[in-house]
C-alpha positions as CSV (number, residue, x, y, z in Angstrom):
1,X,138.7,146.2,85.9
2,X,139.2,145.3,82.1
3,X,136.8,142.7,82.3
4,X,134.4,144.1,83.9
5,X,134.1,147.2,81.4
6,X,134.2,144.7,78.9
7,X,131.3,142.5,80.6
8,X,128.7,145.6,80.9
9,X,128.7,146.3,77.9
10,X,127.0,142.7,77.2
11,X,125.1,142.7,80.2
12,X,123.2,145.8,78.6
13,X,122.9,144.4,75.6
14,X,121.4,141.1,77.2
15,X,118.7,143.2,79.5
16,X,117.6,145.0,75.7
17,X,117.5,141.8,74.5
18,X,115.4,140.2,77.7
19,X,113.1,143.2,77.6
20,X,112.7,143.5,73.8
21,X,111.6,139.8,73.8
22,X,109.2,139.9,76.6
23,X,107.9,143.4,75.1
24,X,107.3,140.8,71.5
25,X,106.1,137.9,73.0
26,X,103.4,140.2,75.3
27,X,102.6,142.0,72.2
28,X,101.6,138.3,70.2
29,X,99.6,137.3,73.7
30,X,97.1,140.4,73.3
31,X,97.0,140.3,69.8
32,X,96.3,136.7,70.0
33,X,93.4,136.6,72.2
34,X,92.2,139.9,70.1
35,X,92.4,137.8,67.1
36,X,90.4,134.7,68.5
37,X,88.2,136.6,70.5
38,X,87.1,138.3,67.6
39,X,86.8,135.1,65.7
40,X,84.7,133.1,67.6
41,X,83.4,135.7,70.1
42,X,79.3,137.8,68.6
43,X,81.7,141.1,69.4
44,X,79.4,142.7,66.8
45,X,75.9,141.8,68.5
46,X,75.8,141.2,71.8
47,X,78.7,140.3,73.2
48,X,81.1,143.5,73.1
49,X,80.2,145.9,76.2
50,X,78.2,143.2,77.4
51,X,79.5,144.0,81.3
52,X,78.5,147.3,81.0
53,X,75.1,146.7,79.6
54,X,74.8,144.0,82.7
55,X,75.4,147.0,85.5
56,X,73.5,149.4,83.6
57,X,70.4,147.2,83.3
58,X,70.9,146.4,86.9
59,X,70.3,150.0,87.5
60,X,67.5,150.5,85.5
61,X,65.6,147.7,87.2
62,X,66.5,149.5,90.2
63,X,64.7,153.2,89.2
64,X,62.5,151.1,88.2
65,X,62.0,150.1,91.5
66,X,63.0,146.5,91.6
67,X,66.1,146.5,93.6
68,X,70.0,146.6,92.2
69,X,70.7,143.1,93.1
70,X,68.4,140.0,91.7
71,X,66.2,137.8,94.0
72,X,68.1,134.7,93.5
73,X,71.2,136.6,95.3
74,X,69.1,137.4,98.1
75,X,68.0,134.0,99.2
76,X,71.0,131.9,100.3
77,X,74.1,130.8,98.7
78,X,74.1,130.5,94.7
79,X,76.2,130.2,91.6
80,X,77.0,133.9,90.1
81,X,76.7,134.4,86.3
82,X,76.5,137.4,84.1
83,X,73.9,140.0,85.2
84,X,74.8,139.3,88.8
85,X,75.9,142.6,90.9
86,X,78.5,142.4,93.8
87,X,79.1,145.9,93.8
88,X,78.0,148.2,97.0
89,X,74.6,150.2,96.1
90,X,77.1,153.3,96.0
91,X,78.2,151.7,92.3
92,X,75.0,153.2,91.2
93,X,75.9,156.7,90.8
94,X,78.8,155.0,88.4
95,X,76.3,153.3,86.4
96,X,73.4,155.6,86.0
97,X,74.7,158.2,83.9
98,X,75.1,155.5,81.1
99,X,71.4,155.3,80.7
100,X,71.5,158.2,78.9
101,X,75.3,158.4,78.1
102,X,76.2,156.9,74.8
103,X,78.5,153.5,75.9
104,X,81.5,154.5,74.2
105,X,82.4,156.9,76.5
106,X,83.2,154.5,78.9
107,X,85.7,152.9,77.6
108,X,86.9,156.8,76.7
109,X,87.1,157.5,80.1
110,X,88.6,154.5,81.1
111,X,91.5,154.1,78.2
112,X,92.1,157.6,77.6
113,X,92.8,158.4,81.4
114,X,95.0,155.4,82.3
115,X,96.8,156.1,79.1
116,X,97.1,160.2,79.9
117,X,98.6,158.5,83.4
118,X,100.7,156.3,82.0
119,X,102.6,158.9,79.2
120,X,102.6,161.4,81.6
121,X,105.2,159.3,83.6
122,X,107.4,158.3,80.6
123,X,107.8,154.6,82.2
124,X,111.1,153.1,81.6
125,X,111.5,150.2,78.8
126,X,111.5,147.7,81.5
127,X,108.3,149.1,83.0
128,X,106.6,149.1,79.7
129,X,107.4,145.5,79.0
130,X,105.7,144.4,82.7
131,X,102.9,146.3,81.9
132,X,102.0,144.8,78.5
133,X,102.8,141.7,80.5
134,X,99.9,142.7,82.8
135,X,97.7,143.6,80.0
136,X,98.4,140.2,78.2
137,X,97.4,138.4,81.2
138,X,94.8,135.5,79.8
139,X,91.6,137.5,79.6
140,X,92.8,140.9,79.8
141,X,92.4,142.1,76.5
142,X,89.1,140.4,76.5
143,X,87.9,142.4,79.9
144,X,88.3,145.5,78.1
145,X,85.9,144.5,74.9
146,X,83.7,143.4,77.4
147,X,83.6,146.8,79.1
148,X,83.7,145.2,83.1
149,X,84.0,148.0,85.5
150,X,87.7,146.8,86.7
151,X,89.2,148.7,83.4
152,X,87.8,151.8,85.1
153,X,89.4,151.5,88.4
154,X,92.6,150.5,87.0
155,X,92.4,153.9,85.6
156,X,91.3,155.3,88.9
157,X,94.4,153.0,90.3
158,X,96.6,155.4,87.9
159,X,95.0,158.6,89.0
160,X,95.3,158.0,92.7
161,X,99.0,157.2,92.4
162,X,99.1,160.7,90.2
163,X,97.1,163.0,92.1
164,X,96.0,161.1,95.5
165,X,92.2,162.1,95.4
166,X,90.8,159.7,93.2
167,X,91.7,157.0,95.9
168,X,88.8,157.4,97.8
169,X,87.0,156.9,94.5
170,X,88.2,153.4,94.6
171,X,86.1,152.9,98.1
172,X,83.5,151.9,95.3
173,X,84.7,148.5,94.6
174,X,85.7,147.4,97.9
175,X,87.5,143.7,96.9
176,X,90.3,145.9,95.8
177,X,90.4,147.7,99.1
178,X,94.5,148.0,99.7
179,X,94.5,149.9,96.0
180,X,91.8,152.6,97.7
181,X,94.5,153.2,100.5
182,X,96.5,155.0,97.7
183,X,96.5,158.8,98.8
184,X,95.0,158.1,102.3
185,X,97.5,160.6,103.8
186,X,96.3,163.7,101.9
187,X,92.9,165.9,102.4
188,X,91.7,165.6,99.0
189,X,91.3,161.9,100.0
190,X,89.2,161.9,102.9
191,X,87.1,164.5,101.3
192,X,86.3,162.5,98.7
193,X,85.7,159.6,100.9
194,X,83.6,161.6,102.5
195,X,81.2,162.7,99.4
196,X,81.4,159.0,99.0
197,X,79.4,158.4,102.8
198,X,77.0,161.6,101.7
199,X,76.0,159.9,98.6
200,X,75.5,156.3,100.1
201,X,73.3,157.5,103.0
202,X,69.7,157.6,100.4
203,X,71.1,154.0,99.7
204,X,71.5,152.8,103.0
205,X,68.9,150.3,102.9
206,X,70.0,148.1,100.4
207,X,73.6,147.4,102.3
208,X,72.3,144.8,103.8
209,X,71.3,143.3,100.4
210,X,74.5,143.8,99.3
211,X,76.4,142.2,101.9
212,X,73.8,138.7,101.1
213,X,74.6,139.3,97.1
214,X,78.6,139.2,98.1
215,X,78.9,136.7,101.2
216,X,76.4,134.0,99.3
217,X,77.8,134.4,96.2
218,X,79.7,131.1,95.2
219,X,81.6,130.4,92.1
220,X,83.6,133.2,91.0
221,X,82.0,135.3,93.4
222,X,83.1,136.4,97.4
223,X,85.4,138.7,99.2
224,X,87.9,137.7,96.7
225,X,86.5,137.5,93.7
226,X,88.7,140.5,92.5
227,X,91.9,138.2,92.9
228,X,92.0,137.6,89.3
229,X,91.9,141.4,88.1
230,X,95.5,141.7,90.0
231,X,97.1,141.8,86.9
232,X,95.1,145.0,85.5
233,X,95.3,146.8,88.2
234,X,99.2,146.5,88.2
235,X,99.7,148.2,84.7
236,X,99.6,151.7,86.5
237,X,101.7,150.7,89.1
238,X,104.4,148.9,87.0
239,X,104.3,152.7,85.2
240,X,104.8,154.2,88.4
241,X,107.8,152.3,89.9
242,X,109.4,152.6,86.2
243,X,108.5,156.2,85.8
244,X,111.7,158.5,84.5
245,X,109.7,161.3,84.2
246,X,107.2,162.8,87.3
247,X,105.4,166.0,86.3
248,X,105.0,167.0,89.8
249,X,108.0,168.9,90.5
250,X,110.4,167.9,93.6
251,X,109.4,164.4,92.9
252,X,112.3,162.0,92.6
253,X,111.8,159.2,89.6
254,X,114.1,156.3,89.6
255,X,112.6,154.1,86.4
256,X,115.9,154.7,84.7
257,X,118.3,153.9,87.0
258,X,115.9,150.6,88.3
259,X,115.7,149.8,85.0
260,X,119.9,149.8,84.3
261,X,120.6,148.9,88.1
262,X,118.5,147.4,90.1
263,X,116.5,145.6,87.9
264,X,119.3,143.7,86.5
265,X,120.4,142.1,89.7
266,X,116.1,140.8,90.3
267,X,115.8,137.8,90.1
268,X,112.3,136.1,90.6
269,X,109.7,134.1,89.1
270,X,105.8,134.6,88.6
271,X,103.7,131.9,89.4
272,X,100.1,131.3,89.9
273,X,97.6,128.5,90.5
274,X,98.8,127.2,94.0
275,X,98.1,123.4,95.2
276,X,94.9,121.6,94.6
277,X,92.3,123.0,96.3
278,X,91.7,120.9,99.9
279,X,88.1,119.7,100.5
280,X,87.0,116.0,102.1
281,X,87.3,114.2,98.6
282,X,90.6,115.4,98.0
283,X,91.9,114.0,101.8
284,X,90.0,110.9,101.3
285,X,92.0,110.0,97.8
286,X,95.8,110.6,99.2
287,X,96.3,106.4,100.1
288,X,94.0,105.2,97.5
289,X,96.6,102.8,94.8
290,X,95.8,105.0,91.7
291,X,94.4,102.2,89.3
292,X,92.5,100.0,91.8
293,X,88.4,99.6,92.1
294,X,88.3,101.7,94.8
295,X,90.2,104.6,93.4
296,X,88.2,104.8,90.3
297,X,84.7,105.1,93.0
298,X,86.7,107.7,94.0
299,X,87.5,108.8,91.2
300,X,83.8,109.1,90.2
301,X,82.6,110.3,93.8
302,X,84.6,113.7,92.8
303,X,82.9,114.2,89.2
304,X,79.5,113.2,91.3
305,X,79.5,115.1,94.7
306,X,82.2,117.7,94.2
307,X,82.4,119.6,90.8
308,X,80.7,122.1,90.1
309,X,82.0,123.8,86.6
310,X,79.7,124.8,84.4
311,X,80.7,124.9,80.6
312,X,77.6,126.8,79.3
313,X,78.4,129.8,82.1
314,X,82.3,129.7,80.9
315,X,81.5,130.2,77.2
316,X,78.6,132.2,76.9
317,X,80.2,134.4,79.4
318,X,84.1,134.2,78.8
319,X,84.8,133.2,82.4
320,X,88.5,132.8,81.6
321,X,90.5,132.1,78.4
322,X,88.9,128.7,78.9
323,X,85.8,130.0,77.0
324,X,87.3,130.7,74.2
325,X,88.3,126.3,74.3
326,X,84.7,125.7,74.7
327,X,83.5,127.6,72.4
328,X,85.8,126.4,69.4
329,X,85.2,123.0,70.4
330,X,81.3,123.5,70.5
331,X,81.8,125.3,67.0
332,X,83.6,121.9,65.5
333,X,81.4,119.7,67.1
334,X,78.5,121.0,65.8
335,X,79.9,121.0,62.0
336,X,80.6,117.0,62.9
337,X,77.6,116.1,63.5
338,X,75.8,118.0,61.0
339,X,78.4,116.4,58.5
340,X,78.6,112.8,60.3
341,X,75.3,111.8,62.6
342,X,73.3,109.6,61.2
343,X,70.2,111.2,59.6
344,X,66.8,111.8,62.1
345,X,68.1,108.6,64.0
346,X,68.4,108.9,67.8
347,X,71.1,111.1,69.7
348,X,73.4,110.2,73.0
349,X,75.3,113.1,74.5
350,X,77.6,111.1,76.7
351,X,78.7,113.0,79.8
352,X,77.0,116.2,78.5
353,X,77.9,118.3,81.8
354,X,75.7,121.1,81.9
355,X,74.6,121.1,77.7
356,X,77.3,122.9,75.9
357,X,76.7,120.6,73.0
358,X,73.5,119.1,73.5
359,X,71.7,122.2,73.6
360,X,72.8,122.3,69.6
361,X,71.1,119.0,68.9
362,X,67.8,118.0,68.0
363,X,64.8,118.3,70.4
364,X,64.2,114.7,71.9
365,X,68.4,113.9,72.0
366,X,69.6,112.0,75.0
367,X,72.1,113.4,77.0
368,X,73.7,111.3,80.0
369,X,75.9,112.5,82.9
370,X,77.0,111.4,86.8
371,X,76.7,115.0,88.3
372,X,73.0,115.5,89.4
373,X,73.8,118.8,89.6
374,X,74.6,119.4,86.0
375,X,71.5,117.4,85.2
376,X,69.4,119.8,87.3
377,X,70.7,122.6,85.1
378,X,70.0,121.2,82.3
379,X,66.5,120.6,83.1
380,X,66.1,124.2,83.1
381,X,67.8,125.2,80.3
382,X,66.6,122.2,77.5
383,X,63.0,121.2,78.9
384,X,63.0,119.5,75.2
385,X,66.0,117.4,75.6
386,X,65.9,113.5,77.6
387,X,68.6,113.4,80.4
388,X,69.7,110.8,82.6
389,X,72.0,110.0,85.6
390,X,74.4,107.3,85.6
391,X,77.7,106.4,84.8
392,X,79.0,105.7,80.5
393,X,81.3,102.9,81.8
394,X,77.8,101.3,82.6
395,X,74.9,103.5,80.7
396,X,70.9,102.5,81.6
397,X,70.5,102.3,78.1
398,X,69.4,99.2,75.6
399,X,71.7,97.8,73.2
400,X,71.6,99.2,70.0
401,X,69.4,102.3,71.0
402,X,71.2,105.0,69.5
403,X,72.5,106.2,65.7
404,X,74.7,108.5,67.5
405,X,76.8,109.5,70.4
406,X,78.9,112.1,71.6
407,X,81.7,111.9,73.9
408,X,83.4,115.6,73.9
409,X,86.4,116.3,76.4
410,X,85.2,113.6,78.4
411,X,87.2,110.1,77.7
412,X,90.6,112.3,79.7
413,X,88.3,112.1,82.6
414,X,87.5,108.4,82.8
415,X,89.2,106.0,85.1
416,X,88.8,103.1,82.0
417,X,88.5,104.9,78.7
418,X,88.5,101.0,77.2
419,X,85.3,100.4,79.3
420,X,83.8,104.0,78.2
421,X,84.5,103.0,74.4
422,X,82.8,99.4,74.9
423,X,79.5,101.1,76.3
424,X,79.8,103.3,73.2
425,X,80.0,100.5,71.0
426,X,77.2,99.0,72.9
427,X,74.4,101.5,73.0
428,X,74.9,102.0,68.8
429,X,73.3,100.3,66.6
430,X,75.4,98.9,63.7
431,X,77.1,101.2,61.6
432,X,76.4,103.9,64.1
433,X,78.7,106.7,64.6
434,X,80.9,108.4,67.5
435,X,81.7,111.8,67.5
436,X,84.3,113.1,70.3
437,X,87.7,114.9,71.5
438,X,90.2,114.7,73.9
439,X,92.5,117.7,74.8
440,X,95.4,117.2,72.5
441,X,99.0,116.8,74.2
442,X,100.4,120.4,73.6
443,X,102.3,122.7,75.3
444,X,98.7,124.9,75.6
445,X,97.3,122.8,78.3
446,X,100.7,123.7,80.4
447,X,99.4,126.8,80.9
448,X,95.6,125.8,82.0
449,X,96.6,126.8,85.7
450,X,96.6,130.3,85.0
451,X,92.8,130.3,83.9
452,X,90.9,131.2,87.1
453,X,87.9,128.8,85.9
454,X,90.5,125.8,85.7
455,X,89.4,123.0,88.2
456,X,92.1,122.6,90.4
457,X,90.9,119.9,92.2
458,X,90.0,117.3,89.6
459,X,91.5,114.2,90.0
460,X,93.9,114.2,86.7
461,X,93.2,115.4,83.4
462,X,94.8,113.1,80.6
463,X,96.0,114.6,77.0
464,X,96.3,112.3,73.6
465,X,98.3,112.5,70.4
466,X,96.3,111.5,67.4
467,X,97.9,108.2,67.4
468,X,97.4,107.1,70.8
469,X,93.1,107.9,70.1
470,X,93.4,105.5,66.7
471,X,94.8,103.0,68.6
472,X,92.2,103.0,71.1
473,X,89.9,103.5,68.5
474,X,91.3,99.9,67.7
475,X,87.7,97.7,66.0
476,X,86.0,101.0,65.1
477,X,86.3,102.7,61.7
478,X,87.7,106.3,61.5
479,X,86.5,108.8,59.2
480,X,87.8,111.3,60.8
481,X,90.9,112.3,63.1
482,X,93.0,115.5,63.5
483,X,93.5,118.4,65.7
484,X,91.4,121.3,66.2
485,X,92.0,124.8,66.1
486,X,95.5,125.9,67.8
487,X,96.2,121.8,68.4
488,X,93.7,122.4,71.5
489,X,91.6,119.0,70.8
490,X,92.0,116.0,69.2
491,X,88.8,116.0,66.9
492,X,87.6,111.7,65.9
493,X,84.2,110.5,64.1
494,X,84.4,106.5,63.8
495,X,81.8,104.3,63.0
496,X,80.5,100.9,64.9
497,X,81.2,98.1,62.9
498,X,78.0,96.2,61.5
């Protein structure tokens, strides 16, 4: 009995300490992606509200009287990027006001009634810790500077849980269907569902548009596209479970003693990501001897035939914390070769996927990549720029016929990075100059399964210490090699011998 009044004592004082460091280190994550959204991210132009001014054009195009959703989502399967609408014609009555509505009232609404929710409850230490872990999810903080709509369910998440009714509001965004449930029992709710059926009858004929825009949509699109807003929809519901104070009277609250009891005998672990994603190429590779001929063709078949990530989408965008990667690496690159390319001489963007750093260099550069796909893109996006299929181990071009090449984030992907560097050497003329990076070998890139625009299924994705790119940098001269930003890349400019 002694020992076990002595041992509570510290057990208490552990759980403080537990929550008091998840509470800090959740605090540094929001602050974090604040601070480097801020810093790399046009939050005072264009980019800040730039979900909300998406929806609300939508809906001007449509009282304009040419439709919610855009052609291309009407017309068979396709790639969804910003200005897309998966939400049913119903949404409109959410986005409509705002054409006359100054913007800032949205993110009013949507802050100050989660946050009314949330107080009112009082939640629990323990409760407030899980939900600034939900709000420093990766991308969190950013979804609310970018005003999406999912910051105003998860306030309409809180008010259903407080006062039932406002359930049925959630109808509205149907990928988050199980949250809507909240409240079904009462009568406020199915009246409100019920003004919700009223309203959508004038809109009934563009449901079937809809149901094209969401069932074609590919990408980060579909039924499930809401997967990823999990976390932010969770914050109210963390405050609810920990609640220690419920302002409707006969109510029981048990935050307190979950937070001192219960709580302390949990034990569990978050994970996210799952196993790589299962598709023919994947199936096809599980016998190949990692190494030989025929696994780096199938190496290549993936990069080819499968992938379909698109860099320019993920950082003008922010699909993901990845964007923020892309666009500081863009940032650097583009101060390299302003400070390193040769002068006016001829450019190679080698394995430029989809242009996030050839659409910075001059009109007339080259860029070079094995996914048609990407090419087609980028056909469409930099009629000025040359670009050409094929492989860098074994690149169409002449010896000799370019002052400078890039090879960003690409070399990690090769099956022979030697046989990468000797076409590099090859297609510059002497004294020519590389620019590149490789992900740098940091605890960061440990964490790139919790990005929902990570490609799961590539087949491996290498990192590099500065020392391991010099030596196989080994006959070149470096002028430059260090990390990036953060230790994200591993930044090198060397030059071809004459």
């Amino acid at each position: 009995m002694i020992g076990d009044l002595t041992a509570r004592p510290r057990r208490i004082r552990l759980a403080r300490v537990a929550i008091l460091s998840v509470t800090g280190l959740a605090l540094l994550a929001i602050v974090v992606q604040l601070v480097v959204g801020f810093a790399f991210l046009n939050w005072g132009a264009t980019d800040l509200g730039v979900d909300l001014r998406a929806y609300v054009e939508a809906s001007r195009m449509w009282l304009h009287g040419d439709g919610f959703y855009l052609p291309r989502q009407l017309h068979g399967p396709y790639l969804t990027e910003l200005g897309d609408v998966l939400y049913p014609p119903t949404a409109l009555y959410v986005f409509l006001p705002f054409l006359v509505l100054p913007s800032t009232l949205w993110w009013v609404l949507a802050i100050g009634l989660l946050t009314y929710v949330v107080w009112s409850w009082r939640p629990a230490p323990w409760a407030i810790a899980l939900i600034l872990v939900c709000l420093a999810y990766p991308n969190n903080p950013i979804t609310y500077l970018r005003g999406a709509p999912v910051i105003v369910f998860a306030a309409l998440v809180g008010a259903a849980l407080r006062w039932k009714w406002p359930g049925g509001l959630i109808l509205l965004k149907p990928s988050i269907l199980p949250f809507a449930l909240i409240g079904i029992r009462t009568r406020g709710w199915w009246l409100t569902a019920a003004l919700l059926a009223v309203l959508t009858l004038p809109l009934l004929s563009l449901i079937p548009d809809w149901l094209h825009a969401v069932v074609d949509s590919r990408g980060y699109g579909g039924v499930l596209y809401s997967a990823r807003d999990l976390p932010l929809l969770l914050i109210p519901v963390c405050a609810f479970l920990g609640r220690t104070r419920d302002p409707q009277p006969g109510h029981m609250t048990f935050g307190w003693s979950l937070g001192h009891g219960v709580a302390r005998r949990l034990r569990g672990t978050l994970h996210r990501g799952g196993p790589m994603e299962l598709h023919d190429h994947a199936a096809h590779g599980v016998d190949i001897e990692p190494g030989s001929l025929a696994w780096s063709e199938w190496v290549k078949d993936y990069y080819r035939d499968v992938e379909t990530y698109d860099w320019v989408d993920v950082a003008d965008n922010l699909r993901g914390p990845e964007a923020f990667f892309h666009r500081n690496r863009a940032r650097v690159v583009r101060r390299l070769t302003a400070k390193y390319a040769v002068p006016g001489g001829p450019i190679l963007d080698a394995g430029c996927g989809t242009g996030l750093n050839l659409r910075h260099l001059p009109l007339g550069s080259t860029g070079i990549d094995i996914n048609p796909r990407n090419l087609e893109l980028i056909k469409k996006r930099l009629p000025g720029h040359h670009v050409v299929e094929g492989d860098i181990e074994a690149m169409p071009f002449e010896d000799g016929a370019f002052a400078t090449v890039l090879c960003t984030e690409v070399l990690e992907h090769v099956p022979d990075p030697a046989a990468a560097l000797r076409e590099y050497r090859r297609v510059l003329q002497p004294g020519g100059v590389l620019i590149g990076s490789v992900p740098a070998r940091s605890a960061i890139w440990k964490l790139r399964f919790l990005s929902s625009t990570c490609p799961h299924s590539e087949p491996f994705h290498n990192e590099y210490l500065p020392d391991e790119v010099r030596a196989m940098l080994d006959g070149w001269t470096v002028l430059h090699l260090g990390y990036s930003l953060l230790h994200f890349n591993v930044m090198f400019v060397a030059r071809r011998a004459g």
